[in-house]
Each structure stands twice: as C-alpha cells, then as structure tokens.
C-alpha positions as CSV (number, residue, x, y, z in Angstrom):
1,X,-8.3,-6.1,1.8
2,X,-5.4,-6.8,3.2
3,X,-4.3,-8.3,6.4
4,X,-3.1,-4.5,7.6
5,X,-6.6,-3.3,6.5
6,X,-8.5,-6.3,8.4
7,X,-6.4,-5.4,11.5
8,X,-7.3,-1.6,11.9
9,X,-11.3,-2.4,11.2
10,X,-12.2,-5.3,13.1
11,X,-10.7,-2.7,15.8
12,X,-13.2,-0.3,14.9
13,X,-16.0,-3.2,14.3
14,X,-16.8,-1.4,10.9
15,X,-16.2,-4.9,9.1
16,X,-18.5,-6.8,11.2
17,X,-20.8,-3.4,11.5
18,X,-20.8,-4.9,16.1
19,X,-18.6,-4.7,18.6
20,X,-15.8,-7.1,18.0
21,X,-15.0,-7.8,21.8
22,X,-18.0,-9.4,21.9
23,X,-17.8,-11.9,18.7
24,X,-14.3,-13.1,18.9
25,X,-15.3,-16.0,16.4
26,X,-16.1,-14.0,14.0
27,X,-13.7,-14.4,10.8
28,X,-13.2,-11.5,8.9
29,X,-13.2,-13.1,5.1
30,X,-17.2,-13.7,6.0
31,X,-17.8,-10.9,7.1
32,X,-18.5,-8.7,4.1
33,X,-19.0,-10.9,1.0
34,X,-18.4,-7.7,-0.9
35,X,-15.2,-7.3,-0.2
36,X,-12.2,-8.3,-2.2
37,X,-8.9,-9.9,-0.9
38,X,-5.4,-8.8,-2.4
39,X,-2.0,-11.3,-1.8
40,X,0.8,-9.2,-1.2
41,X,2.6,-10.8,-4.0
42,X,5.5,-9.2,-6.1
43,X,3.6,-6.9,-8.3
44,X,1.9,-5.1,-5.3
45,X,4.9,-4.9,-3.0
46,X,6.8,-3.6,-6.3
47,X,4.0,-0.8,-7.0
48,X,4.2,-0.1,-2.9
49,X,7.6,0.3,-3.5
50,X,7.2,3.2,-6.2
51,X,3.9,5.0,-3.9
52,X,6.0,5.2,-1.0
53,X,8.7,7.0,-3.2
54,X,6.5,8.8,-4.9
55,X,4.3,10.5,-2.0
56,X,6.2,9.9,1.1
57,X,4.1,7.1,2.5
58,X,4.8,5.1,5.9
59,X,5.1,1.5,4.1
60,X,2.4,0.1,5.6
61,X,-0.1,2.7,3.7
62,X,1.8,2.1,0.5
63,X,1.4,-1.1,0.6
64,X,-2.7,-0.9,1.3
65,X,-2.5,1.8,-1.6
66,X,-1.0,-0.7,-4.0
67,X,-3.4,-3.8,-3.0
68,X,-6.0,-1.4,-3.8
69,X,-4.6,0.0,-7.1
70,X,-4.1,-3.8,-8.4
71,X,-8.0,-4.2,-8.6
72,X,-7.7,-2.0,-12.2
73,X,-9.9,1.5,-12.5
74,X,-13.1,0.6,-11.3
75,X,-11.5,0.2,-7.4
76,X,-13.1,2.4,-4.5
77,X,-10.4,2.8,-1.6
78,X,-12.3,3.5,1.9
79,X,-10.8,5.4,4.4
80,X,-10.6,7.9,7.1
81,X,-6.8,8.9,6.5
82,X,-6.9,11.9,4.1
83,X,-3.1,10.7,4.0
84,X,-4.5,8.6,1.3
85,X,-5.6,11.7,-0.9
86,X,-1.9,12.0,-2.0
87,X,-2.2,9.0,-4.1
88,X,-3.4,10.5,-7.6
89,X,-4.4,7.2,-8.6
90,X,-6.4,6.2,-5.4
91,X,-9.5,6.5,-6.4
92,X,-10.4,7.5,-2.8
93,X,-13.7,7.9,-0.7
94,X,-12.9,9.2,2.7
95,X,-15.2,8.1,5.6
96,X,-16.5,10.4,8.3
C-alpha cells in the first residue's frame, strides 16, 4: 500500500473494517497483516512515469498502479475506480 492508498481507506474504514472517527489510534501498518507495503523508490516512480503516459492517468493513480505492479505477477490491485481497468497489466479486482 502506499501512503496515497492508506489515505483514501482509513477514510472509508475498509482498512480497519470500523469507523475510523472513533479509533484515531489505530495505525494503519497493523491493521491488515495481509497487506503489503511498497516505498516509492526510483523504480516505481519511473514505471508511474511510463502508466501515466501510457493511459492518461492523474499521477497519483499511476503511481498506486506502479507500487502495485512492483509486487511481480501474482499482485491483486483492489479498487472501486474502474479508472484502474485501463492499466493492461493491473491485475485488477474492482470492489462494489
């Protein structure tokens, strides 16, 4: 995840599956041990560089796109933007 991702769903509480108004201690890297963390290092701002070309991305979503295409083939991109269908490589599940 990265810190764009862990903004937009501790808003929604999905990450902490409650409301998060009412656990403002929580910290998101406990939340879900399942869940993988991606730096924003050269190679993914790079690779975010080429998606946003490539499909006409706002940056931001290029840049989750890439931290999520670094994992290698057996990735699983969550997400309720059907932006992200664009992205041939995304291997995409869209939430309803």
């Amino acid at each position: 995840m990265t810190p764009s991702t862990i903004a937009s769903t501790i808003s929604t509480g999905w990450l902490f599956n409650d409301d998060p108004i009412h656990q403002p201690t929580r910290r998101p890297q406990h939340a879900r041990p399942d869940l993988v963390w991606v730096e924003l290092g050269k190679n993914v701002v790079e690779l975010a560089s080429a998606i946003r070309v490539r499909y006409e991305l706002r940056t931001s979503d290029a840049l989750q796109a890439a931290s999520c295409l670094q994992l290698g083939v057996a990735h699983l991109f969550l997400t309720g933007d059907i932006t992200f269908k664009k992205v041939a490589e995304l291997n995409t599940k869209m939430l309803t």
